[in-house]
Wavefront OBJ file of the C-alpha trace (Angstrom):
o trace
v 155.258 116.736 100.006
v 151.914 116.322 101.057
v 150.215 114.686 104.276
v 148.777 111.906 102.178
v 152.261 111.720 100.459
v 153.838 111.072 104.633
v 151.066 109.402 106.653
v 151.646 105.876 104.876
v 155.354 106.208 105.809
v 154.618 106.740 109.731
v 155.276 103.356 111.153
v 157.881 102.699 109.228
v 159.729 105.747 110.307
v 158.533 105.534 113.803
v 159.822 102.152 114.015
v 162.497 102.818 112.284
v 162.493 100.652 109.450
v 162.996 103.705 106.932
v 165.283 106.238 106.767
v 163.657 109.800 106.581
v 164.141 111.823 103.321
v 164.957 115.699 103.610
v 161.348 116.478 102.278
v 160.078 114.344 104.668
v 161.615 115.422 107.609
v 160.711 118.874 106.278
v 157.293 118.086 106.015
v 157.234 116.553 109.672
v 158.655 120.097 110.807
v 156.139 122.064 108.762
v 153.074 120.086 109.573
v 151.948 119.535 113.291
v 149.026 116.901 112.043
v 151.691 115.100 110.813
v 154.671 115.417 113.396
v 151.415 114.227 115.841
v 151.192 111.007 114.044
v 154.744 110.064 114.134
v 154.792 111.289 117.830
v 151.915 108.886 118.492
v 154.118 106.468 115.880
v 156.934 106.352 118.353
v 155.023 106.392 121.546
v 153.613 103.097 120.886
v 156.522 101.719 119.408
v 158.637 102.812 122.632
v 155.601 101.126 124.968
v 155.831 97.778 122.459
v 159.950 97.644 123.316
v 159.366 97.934 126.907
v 157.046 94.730 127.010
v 158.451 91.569 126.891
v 158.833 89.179 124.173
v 156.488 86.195 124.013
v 157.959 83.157 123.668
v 157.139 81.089 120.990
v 155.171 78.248 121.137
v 157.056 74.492 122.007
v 158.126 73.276 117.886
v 156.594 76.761 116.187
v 159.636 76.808 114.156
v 159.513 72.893 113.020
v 155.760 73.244 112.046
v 156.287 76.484 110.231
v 159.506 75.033 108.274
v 157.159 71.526 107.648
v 154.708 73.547 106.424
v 156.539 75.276 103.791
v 158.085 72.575 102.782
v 154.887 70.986 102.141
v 152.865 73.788 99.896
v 156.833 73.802 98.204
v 156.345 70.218 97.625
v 152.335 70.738 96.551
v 153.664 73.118 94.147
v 156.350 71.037 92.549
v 153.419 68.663 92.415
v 151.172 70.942 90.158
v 154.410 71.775 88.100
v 155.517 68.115 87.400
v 151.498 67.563 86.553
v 151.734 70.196 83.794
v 154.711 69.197 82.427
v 153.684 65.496 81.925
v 150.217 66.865 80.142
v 152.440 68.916 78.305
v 154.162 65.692 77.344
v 151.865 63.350 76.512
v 150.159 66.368 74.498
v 153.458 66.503 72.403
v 153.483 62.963 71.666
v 149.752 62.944 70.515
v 150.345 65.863 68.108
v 153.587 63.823 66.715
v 151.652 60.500 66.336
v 148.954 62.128 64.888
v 151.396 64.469 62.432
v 152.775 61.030 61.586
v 149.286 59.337 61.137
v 148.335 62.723 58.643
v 151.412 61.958 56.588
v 150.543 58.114 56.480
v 146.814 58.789 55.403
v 146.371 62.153 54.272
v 142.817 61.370 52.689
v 141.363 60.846 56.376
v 142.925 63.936 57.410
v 141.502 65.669 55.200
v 137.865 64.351 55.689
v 138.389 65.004 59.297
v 139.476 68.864 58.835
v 136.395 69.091 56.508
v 133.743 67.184 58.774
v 134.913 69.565 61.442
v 134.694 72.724 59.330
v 131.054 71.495 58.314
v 130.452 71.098 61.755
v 131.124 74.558 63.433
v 129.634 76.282 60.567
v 126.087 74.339 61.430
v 126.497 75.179 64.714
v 127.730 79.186 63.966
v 124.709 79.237 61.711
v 122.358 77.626 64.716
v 123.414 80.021 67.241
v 123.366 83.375 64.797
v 119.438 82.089 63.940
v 118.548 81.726 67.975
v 120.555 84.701 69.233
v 119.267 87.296 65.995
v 115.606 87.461 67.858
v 117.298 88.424 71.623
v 119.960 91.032 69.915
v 116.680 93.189 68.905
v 115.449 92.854 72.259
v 118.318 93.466 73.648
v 119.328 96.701 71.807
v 115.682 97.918 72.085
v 115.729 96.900 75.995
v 119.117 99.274 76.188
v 117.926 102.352 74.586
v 114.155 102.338 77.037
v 117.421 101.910 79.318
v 119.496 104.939 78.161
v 116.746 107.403 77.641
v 114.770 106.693 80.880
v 118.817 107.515 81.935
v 118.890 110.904 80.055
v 115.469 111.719 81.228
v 116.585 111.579 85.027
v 119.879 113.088 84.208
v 118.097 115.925 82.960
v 115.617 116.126 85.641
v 118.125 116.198 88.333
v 119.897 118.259 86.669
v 116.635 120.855 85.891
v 116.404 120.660 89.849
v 119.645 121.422 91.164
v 119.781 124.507 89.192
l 1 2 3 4 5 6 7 8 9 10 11 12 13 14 15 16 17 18 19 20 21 22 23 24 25 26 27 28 29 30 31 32 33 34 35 36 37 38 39 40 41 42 43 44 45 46 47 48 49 50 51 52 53 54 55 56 57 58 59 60 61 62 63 64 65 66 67 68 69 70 71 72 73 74 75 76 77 78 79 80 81 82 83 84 85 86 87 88 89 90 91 92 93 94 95 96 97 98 99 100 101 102 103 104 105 106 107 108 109 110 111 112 113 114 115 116 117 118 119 120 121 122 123 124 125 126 127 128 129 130 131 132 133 134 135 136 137 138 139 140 141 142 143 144 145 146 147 148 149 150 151 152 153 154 155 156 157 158 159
């Protein structure tokens, strides 16, 4: 075991929360950096016994139970949302399953006026974005040498 492997398990050992492994109590034994940490550990944990316990405040319990309750009910809230979209979604894609069946002719202009559509608009945006992709690529190799160059000058001057 290693320090790093023990020092995250301190406080829980020093309050006693965890029970210690073999290799950790090994490592405690083996270590004093270590066995220091769980000796301050337990020091404060014997000085935060001996002090007394607050009190909570008058109806802490009733307004921490309330407000679970609520975000529960918030929750259930977003839930029963989703599932009524989800719903009403259904039924649209029935109706309009139904609707295709009845009139398969407007279906069929509908698929093909949106087809026409998004290939005017792919073709749009491929003839504005064409232009910036040279830039672009150009822009990132200035970027990649000017890169190299200072790798190899740093490296040229740590030698």
């Amino acid at each position: 075991m290693t320090c790093d492997d023990v020092l995250h398990l301190v406080e829980a050992i020093a309050a006693e929360d965890l029970e210690v492994a073999d290799a950790v109590r090994a490592h405690f034994e083996t270590c004093p950096r270590c066995a220091a940490a769980l000796a301050a550990a337990r020091s404060v944990e014997l000085l935060l016994q001996s002090r007394p316990v607050a009190a909570p405040p008058p109806r802490f319990t009733a307004t921490v139970v309330s407000r679970i309750r609520n975000d529960r009910w918030q929750v259930e809230q977003r839930v029963d949302r989703f599932f009524n979209f989800a719903i009403v979604a259904a039924v649209v894609v029935v109706v309009g399953a139904v609707a295709a069946m009845v009139n398969l002719g407007v279906v069929i202009d509908a698929a093909s006026w949106t087809w026409e559509s998004l290939t005017t608009a792919s073709r749009h945006l491929a003839d504005e974005a064409v232009p910036m992709l040279v830039t672009y690529v150009a822009a990132a190799l200035v970027l990649m040498s000017a890169l190299g160059m200072w790798w190899w000058a740093d490296r040229r001057l740590s030698l």
